[in-house]
PDB file of N, H, CA, C and O in Angstrom:
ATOM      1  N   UNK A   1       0.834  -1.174   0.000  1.00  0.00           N
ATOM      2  CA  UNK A   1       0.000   0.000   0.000  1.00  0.00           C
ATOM      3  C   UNK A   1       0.889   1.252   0.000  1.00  0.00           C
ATOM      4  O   UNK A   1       1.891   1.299   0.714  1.00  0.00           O
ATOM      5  N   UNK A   2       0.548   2.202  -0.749  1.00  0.00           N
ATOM      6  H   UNK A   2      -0.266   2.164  -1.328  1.00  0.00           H
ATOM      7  CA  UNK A   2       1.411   3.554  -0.953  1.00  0.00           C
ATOM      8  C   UNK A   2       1.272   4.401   0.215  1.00  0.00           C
ATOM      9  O   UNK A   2       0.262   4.302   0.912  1.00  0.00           O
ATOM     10  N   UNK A   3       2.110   5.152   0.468  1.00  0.00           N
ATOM     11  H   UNK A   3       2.931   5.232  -0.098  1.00  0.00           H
ATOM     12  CA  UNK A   3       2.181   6.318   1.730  1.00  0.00           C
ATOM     13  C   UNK A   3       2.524   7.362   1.035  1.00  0.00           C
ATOM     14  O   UNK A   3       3.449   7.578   0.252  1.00  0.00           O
ATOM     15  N   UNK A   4       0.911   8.511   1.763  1.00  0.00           N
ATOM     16  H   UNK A   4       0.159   8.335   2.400  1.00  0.00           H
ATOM     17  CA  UNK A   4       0.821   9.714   1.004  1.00  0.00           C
ATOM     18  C   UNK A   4       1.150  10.540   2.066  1.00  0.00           C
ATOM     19  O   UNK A   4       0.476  10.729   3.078  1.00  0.00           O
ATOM     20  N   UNK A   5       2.613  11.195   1.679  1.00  0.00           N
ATOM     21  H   UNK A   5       3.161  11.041   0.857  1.00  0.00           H
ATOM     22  CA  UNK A   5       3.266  11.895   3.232  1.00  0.00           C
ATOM     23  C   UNK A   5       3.162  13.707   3.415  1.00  0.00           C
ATOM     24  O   UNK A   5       2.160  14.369   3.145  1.00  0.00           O
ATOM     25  N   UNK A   6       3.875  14.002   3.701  1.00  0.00           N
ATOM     26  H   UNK A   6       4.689  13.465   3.920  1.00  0.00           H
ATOM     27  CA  UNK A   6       3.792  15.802   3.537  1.00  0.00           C
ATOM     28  C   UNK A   6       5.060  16.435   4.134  1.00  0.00           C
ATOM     29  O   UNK A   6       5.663  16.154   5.170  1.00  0.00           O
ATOM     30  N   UNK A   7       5.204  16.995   3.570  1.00  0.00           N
ATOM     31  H   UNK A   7       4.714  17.223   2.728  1.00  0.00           H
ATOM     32  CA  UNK A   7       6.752  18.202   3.947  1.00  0.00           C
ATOM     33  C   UNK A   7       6.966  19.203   3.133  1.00  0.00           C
ATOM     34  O   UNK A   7       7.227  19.271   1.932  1.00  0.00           O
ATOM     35  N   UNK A   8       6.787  20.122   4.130  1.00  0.00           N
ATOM     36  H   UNK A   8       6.575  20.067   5.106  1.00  0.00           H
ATOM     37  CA  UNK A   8       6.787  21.692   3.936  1.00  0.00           C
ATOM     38  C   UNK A   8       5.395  21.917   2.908  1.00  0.00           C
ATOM     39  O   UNK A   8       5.549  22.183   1.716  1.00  0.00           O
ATOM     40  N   UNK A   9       4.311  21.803   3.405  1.00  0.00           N
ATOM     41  H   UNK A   9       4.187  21.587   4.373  1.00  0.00           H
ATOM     42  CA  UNK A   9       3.361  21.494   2.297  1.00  0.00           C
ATOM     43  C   UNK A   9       3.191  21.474   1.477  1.00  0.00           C
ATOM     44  O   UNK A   9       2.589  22.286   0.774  1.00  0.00           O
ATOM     45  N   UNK A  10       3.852  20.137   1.145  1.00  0.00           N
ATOM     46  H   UNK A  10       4.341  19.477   1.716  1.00  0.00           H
ATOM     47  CA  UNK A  10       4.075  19.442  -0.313  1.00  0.00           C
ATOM     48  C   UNK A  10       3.842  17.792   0.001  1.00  0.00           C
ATOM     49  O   UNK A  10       4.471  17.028   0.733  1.00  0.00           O
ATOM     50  N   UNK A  11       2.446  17.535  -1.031  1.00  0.00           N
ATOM     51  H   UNK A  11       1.935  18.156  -1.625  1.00  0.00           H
ATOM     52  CA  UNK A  11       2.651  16.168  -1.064  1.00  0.00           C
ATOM     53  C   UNK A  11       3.334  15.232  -1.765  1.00  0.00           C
ATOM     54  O   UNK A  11       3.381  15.445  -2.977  1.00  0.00           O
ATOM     55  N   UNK A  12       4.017  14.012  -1.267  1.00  0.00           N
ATOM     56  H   UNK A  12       3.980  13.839  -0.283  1.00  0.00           H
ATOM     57  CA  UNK A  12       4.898  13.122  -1.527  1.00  0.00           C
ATOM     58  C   UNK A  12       4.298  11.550  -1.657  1.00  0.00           C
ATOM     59  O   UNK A  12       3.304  11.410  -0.944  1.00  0.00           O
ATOM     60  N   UNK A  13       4.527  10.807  -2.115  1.00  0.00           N
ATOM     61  H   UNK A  13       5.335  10.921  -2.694  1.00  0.00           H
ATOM     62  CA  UNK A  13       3.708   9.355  -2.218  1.00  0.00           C
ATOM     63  C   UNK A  13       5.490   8.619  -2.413  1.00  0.00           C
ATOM     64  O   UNK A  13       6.453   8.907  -3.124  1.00  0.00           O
ATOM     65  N   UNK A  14       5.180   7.437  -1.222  1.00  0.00           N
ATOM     66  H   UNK A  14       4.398   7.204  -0.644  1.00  0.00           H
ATOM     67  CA  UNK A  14       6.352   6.463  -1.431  1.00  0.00           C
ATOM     68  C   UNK A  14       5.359   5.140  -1.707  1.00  0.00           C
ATOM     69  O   UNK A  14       4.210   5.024  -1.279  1.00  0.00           O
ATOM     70  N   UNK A  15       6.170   4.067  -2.621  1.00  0.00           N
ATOM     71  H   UNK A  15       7.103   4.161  -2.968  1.00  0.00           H
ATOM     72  CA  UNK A  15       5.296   3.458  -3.051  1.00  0.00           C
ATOM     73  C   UNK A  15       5.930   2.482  -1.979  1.00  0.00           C
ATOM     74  O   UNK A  15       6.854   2.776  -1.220  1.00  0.00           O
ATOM     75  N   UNK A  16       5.070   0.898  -2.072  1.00  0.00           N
ATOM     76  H   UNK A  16       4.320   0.659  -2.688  1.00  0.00           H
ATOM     77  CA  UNK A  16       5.604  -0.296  -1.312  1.00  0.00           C
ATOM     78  C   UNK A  16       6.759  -1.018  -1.807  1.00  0.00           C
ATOM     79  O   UNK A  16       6.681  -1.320  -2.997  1.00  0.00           O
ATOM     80  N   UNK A  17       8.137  -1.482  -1.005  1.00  0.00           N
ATOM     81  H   UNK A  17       8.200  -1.237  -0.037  1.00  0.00           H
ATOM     82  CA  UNK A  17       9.147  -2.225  -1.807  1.00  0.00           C
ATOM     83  C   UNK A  17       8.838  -3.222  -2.766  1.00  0.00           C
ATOM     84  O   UNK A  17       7.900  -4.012  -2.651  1.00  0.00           O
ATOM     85  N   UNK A  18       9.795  -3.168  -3.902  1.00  0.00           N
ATOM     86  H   UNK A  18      10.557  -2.527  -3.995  1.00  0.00           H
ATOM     87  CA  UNK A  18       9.642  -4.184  -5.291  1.00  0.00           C
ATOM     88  C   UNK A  18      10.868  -4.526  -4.982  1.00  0.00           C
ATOM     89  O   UNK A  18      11.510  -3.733  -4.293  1.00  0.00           O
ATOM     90  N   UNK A  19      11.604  -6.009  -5.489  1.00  0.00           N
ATOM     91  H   UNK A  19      11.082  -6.653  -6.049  1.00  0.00           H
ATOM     92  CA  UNK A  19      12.651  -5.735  -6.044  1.00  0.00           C
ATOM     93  C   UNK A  19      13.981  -4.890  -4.737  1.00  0.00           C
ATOM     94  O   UNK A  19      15.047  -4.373  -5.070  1.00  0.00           O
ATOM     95  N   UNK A  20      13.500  -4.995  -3.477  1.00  0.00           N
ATOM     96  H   UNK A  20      12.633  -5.416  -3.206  1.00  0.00           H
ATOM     97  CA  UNK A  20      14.446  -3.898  -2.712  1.00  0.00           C
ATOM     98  C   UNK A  20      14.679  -2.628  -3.255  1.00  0.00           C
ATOM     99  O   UNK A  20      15.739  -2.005  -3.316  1.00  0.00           O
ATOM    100  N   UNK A  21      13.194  -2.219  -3.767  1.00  0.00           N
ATOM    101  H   UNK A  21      12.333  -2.725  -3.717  1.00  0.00           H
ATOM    102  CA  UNK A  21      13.685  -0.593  -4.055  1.00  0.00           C
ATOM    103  C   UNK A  21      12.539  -0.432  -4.038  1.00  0.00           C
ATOM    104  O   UNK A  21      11.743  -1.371  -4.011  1.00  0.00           O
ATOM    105  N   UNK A  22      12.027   1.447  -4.056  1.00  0.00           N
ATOM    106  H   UNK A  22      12.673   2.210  -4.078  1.00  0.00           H
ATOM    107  CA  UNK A  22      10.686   1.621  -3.625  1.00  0.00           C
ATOM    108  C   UNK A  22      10.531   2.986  -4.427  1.00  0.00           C
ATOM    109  O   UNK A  22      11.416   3.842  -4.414  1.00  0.00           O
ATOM    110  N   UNK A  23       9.248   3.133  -5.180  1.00  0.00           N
ATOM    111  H   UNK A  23       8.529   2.438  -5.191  1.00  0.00           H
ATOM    112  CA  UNK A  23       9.112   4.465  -6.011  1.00  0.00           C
ATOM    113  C   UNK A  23       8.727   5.516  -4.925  1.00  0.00           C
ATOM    114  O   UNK A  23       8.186   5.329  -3.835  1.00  0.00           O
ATOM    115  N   UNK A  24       9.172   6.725  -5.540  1.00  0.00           N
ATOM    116  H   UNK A  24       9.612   6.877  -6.425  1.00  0.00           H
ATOM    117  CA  UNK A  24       8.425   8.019  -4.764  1.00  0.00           C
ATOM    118  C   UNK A  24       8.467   9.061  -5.879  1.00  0.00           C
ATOM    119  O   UNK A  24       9.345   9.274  -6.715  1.00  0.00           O
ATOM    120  N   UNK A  25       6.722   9.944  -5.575  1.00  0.00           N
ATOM    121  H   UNK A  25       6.009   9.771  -4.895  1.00  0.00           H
ATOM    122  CA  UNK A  25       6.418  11.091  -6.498  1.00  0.00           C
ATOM    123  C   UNK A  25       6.404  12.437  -5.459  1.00  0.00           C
ATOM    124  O   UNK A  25       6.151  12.727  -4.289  1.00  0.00           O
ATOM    125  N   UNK A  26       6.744  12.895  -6.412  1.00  0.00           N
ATOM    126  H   UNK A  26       6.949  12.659  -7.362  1.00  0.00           H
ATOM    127  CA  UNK A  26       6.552  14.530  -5.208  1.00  0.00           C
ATOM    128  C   UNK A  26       5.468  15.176  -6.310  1.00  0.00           C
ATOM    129  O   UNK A  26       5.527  15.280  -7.536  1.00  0.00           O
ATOM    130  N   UNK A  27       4.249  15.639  -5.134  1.00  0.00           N
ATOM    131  H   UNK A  27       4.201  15.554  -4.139  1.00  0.00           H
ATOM    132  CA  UNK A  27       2.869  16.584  -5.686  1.00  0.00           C
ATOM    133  C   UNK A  27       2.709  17.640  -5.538  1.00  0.00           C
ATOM    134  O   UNK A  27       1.689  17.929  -4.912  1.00  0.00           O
ATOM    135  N   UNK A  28       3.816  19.055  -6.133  1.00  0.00           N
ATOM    136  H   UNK A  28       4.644  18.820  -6.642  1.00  0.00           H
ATOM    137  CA  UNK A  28       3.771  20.171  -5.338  1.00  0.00           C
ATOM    138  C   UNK A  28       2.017  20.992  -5.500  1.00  0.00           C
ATOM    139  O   UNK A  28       1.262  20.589  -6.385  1.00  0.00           O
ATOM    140  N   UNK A  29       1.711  21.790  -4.822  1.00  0.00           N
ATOM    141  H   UNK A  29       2.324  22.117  -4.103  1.00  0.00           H
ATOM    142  CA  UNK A  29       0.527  22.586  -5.053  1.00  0.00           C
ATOM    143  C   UNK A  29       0.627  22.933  -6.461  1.00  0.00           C
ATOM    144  O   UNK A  29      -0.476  22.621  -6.910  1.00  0.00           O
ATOM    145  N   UNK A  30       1.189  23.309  -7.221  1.00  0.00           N
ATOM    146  H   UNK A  30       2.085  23.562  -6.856  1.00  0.00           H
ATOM    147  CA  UNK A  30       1.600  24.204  -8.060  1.00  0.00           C
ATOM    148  C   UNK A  30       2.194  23.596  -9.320  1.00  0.00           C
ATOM    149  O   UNK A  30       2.390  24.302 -10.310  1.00  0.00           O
ATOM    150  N   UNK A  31       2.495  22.258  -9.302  1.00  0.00           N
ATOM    151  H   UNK A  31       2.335  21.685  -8.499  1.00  0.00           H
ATOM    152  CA  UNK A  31       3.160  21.467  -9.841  1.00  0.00           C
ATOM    153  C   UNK A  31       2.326  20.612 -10.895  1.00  0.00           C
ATOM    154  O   UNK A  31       1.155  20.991 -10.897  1.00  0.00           O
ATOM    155  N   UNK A  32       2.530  19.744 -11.646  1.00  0.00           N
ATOM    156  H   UNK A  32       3.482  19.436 -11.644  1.00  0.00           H
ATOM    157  CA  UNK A  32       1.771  18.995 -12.950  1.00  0.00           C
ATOM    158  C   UNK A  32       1.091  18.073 -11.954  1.00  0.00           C
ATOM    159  O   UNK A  32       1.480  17.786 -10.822  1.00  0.00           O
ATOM    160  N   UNK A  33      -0.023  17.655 -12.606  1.00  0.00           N
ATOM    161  H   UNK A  33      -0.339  17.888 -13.526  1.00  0.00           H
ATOM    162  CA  UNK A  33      -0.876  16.505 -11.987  1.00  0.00           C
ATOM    163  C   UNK A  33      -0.346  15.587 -12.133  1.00  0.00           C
ATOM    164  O   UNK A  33      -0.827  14.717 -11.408  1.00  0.00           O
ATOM    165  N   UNK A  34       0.582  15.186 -12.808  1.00  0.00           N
ATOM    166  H   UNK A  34       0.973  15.893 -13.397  1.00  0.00           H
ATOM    167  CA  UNK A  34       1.615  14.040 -12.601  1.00  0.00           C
ATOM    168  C   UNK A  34       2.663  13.505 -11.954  1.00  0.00           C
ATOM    169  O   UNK A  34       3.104  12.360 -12.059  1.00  0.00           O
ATOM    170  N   UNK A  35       3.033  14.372 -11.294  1.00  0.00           N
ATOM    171  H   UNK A  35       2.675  15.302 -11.209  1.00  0.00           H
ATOM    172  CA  UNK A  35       4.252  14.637 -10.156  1.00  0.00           C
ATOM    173  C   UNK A  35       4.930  15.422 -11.135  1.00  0.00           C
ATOM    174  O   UNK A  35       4.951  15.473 -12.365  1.00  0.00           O
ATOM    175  N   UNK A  36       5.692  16.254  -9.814  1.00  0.00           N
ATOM    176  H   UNK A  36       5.675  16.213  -8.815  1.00  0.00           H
ATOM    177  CA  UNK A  36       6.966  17.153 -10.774  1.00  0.00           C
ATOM    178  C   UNK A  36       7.998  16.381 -11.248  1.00  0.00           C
ATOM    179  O   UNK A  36       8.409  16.390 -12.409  1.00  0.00           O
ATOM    180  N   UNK A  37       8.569  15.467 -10.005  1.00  0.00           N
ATOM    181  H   UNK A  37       8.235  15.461  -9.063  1.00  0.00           H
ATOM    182  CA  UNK A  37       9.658  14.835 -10.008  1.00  0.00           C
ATOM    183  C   UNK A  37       9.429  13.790  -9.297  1.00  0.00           C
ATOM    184  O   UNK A  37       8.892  13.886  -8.193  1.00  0.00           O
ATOM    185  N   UNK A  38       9.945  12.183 -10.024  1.00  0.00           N
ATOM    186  H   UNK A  38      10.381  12.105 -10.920  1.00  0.00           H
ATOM    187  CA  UNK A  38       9.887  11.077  -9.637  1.00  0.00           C
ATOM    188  C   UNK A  38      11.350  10.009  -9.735  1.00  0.00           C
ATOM    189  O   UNK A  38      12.326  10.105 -10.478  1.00  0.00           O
ATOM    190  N   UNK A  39      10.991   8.875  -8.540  1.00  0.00           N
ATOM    191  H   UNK A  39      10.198   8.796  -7.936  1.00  0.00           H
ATOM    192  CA  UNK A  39      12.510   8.159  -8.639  1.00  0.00           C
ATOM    193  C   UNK A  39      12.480   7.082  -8.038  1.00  0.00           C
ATOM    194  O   UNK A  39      11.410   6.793  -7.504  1.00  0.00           O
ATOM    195  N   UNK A  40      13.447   6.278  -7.937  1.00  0.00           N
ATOM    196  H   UNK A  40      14.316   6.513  -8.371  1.00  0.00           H
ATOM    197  CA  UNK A  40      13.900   5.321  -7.014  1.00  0.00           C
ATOM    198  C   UNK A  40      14.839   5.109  -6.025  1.00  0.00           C
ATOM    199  O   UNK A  40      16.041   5.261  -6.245  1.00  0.00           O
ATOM    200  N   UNK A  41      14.253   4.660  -4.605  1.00  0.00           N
ATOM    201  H   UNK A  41      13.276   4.537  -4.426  1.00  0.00           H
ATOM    202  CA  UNK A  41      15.282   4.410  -3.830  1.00  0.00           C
ATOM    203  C   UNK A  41      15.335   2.917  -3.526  1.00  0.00           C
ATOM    204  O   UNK A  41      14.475   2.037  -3.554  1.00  0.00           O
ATOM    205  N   UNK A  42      16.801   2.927  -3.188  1.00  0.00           N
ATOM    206  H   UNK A  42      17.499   3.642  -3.166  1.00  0.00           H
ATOM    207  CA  UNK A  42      17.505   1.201  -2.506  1.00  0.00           C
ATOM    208  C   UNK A  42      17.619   1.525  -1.563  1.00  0.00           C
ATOM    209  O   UNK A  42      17.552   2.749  -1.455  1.00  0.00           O
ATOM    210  N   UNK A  43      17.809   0.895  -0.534  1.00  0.00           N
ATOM    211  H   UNK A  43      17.863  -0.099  -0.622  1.00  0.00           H
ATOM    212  CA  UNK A  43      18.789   0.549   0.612  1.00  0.00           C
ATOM    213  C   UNK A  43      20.222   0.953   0.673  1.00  0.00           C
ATOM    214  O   UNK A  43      21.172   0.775  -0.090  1.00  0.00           O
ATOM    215  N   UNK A  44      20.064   1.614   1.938  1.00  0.00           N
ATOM    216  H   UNK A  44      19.293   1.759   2.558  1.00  0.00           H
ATOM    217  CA  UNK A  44      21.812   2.450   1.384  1.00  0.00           C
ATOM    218  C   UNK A  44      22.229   1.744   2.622  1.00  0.00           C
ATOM    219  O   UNK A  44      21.611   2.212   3.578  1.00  0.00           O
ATOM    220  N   UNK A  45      23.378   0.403   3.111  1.00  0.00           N
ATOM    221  H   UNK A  45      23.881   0.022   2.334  1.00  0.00           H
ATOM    222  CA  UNK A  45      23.766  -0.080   4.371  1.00  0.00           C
ATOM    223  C   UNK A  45      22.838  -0.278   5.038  1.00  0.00           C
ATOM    224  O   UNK A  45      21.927  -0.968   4.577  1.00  0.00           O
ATOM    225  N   UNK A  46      22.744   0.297   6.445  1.00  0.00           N
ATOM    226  H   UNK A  46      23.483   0.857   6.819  1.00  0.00           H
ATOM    227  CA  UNK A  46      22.032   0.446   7.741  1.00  0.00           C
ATOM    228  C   UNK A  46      20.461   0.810   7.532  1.00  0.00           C
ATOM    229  O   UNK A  46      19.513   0.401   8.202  1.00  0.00           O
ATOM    230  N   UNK A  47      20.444   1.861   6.204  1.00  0.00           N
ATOM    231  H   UNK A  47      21.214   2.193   5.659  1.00  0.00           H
ATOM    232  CA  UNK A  47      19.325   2.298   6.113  1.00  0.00           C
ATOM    233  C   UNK A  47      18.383   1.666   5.010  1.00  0.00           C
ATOM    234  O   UNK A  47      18.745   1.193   3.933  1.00  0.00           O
ATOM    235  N   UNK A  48      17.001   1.766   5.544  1.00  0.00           N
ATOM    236  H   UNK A  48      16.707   2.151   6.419  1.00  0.00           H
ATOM    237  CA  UNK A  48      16.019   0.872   4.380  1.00  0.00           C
ATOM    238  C   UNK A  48      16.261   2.106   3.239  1.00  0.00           C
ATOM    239  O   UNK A  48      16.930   3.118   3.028  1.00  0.00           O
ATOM    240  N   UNK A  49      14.904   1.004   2.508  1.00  0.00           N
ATOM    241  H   UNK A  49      14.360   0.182   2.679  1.00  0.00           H
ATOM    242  CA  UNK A  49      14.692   1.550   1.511  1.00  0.00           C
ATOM    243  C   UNK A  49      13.718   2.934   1.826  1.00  0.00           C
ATOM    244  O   UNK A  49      14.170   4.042   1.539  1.00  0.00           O
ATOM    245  N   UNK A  50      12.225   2.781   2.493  1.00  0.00           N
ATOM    246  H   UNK A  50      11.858   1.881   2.726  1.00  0.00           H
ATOM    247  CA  UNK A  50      11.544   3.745   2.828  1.00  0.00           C
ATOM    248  C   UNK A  50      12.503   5.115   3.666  1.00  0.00           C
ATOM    249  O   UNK A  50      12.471   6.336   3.511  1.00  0.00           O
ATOM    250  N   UNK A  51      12.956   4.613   4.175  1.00  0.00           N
ATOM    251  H   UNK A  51      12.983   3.621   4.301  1.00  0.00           H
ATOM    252  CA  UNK A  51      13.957   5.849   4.973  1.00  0.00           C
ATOM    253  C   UNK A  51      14.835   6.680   3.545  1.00  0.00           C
ATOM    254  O   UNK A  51      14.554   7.817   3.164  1.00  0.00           O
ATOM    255  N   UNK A  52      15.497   6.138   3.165  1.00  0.00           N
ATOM    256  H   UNK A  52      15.726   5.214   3.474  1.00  0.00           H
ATOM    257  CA  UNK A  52      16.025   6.782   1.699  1.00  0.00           C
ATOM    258  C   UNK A  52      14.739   7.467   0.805  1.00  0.00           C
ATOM    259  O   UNK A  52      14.592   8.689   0.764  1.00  0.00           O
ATOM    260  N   UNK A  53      14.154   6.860   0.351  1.00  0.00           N
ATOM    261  H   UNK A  53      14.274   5.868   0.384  1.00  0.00           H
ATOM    262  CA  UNK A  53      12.562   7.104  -0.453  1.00  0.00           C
ATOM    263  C   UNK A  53      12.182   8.424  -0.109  1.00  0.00           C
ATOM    264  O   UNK A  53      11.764   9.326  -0.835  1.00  0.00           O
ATOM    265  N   UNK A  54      12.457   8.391   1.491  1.00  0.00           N
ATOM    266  H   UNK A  54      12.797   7.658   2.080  1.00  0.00           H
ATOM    267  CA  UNK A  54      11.896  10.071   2.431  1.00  0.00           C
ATOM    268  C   UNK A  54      13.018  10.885   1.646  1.00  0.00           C
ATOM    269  O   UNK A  54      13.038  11.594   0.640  1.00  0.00           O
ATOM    270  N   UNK A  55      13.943  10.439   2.593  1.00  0.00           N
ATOM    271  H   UNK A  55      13.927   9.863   3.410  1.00  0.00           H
ATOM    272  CA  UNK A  55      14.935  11.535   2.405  1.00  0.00           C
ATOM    273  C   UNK A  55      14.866  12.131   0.724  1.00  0.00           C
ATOM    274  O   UNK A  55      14.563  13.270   0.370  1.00  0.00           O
ATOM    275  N   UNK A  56      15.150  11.267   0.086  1.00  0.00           N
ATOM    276  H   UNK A  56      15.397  10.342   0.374  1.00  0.00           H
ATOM    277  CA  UNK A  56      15.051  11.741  -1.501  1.00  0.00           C
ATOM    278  C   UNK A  56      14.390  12.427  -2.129  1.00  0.00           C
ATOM    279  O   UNK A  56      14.751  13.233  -2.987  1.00  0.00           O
ATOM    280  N   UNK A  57      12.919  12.083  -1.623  1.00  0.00           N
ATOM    281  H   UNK A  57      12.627  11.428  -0.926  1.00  0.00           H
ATOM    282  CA  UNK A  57      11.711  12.937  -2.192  1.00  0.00           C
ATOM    283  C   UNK A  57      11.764  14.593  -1.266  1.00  0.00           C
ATOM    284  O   UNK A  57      11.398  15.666  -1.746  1.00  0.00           O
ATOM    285  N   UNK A  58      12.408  14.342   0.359  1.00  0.00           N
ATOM    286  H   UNK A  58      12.705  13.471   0.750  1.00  0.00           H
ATOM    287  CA  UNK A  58      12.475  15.757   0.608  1.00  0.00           C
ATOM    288  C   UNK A  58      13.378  16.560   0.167  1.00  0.00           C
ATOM    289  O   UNK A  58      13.088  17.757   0.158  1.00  0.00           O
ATOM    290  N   UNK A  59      14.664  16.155  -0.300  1.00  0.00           N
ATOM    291  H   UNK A  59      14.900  15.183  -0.293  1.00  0.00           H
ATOM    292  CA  UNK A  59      15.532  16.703  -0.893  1.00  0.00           C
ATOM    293  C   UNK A  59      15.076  17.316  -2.547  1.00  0.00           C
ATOM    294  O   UNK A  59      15.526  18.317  -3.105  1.00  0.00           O
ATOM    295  N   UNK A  60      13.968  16.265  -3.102  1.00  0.00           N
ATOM    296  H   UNK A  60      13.602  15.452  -2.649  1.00  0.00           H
ATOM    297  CA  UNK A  60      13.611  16.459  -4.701  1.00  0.00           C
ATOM    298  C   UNK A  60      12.150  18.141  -4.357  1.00  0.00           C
ATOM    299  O   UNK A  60      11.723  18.827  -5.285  1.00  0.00           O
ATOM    300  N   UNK A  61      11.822  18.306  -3.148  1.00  0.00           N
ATOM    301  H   UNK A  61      12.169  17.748  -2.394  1.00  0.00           H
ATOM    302  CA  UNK A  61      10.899  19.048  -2.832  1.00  0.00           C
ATOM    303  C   UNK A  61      11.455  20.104  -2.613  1.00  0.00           C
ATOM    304  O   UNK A  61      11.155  21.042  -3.352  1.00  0.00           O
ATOM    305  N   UNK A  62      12.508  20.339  -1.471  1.00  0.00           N
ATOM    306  H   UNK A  62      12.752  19.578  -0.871  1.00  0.00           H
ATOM    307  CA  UNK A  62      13.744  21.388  -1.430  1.00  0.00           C
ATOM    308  C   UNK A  62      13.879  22.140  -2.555  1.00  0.00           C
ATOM    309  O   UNK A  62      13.679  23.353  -2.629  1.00  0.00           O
ATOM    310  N   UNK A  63      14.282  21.276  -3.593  1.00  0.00           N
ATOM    311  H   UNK A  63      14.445  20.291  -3.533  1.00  0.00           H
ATOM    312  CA  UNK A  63      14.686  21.701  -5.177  1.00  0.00           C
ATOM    313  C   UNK A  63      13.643  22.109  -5.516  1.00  0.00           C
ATOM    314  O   UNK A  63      13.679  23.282  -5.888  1.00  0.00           O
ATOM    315  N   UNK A  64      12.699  21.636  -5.551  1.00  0.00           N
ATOM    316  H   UNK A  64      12.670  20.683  -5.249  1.00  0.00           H
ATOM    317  CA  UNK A  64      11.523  22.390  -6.158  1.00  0.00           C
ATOM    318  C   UNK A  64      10.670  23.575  -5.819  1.00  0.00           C
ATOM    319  O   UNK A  64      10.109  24.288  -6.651  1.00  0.00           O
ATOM    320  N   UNK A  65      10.625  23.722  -4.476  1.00  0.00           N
ATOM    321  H   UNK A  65      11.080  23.143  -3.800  1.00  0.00           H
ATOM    322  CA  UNK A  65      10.496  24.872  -3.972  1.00  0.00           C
ATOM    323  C   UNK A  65      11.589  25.670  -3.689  1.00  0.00           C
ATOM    324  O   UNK A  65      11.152  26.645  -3.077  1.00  0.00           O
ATOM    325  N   UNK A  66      12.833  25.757  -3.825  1.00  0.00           N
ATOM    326  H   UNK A  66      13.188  24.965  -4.321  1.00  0.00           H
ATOM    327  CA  UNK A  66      13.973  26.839  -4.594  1.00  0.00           C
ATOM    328  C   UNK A  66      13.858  27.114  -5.988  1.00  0.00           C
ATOM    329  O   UNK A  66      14.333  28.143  -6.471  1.00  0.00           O
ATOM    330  N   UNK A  67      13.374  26.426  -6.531  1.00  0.00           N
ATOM    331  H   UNK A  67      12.988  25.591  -6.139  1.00  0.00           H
ATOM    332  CA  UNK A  67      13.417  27.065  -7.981  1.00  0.00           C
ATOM    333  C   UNK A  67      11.990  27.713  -8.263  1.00  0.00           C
ATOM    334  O   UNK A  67      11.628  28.372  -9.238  1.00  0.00           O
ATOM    335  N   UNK A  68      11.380  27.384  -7.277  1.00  0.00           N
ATOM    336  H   UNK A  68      11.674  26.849  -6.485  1.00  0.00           H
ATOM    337  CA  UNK A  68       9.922  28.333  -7.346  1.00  0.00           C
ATOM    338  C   UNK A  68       9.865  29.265  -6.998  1.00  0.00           C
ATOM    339  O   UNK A  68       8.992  29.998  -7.463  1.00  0.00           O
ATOM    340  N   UNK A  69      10.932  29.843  -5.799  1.00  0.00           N
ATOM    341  H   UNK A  69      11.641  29.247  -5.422  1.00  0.00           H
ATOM    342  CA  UNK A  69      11.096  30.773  -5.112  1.00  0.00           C
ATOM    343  C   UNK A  69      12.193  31.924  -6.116  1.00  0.00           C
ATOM    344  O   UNK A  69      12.385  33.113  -5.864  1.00  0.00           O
ATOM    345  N   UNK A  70      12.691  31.251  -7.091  1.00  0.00           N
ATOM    346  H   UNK A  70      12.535  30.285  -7.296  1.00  0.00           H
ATOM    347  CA  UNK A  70      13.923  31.862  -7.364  1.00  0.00           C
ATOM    348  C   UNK A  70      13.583  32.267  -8.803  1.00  0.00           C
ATOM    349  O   UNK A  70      14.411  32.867  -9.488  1.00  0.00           O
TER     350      UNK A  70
END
C-alpha cells in the first residue's frame, strides 16, 4: 500500500518495496498533476529503503520549492 506523506506542504507518495527498491512522487501545489519529479530508492547499508525514499523525495521538494522561489 502507498504512503501519502507531507513536507513543507508538499505532497509526496512512497510506493511499497519491489525488487528492494521503492518508487516516490513529489505533488507540489503548483506542480503537474503528474508529479513534478519522480525516482527510485535502494537501501543504502544500515538504512532501508523507505527511509532513503523520504529523504530523496524531501531533498527532490527542497529543489523544487527553490526554484519556485527563485
Amino acid at each position: 500500500m502507498q504512503q501519502i506523506l507531507s513536507y513543507r506542504d508538499c505532497r509526496y507518495v512512497v510506493w511499497p518495496e519491489t525488487d528492494r527498491a521503492r518508487a516516490w512522487v513529489i505533488y507540489p501545489e503548483d506542480g503537474p498533476e503528474s508529479g513534478a519529479e519522480r525516482g527510485t530508492a535502494r537501501s543504502e547499508g544500515l538504512r532501508g529503503s523507505f527511509k532513503v525514499a523520504v529523504h530523496t523525495a524531501q531533498a527532490a521538494i527542497d529543489r523544487w520549492l527553490a526554484g519556485a522561489q527563485g
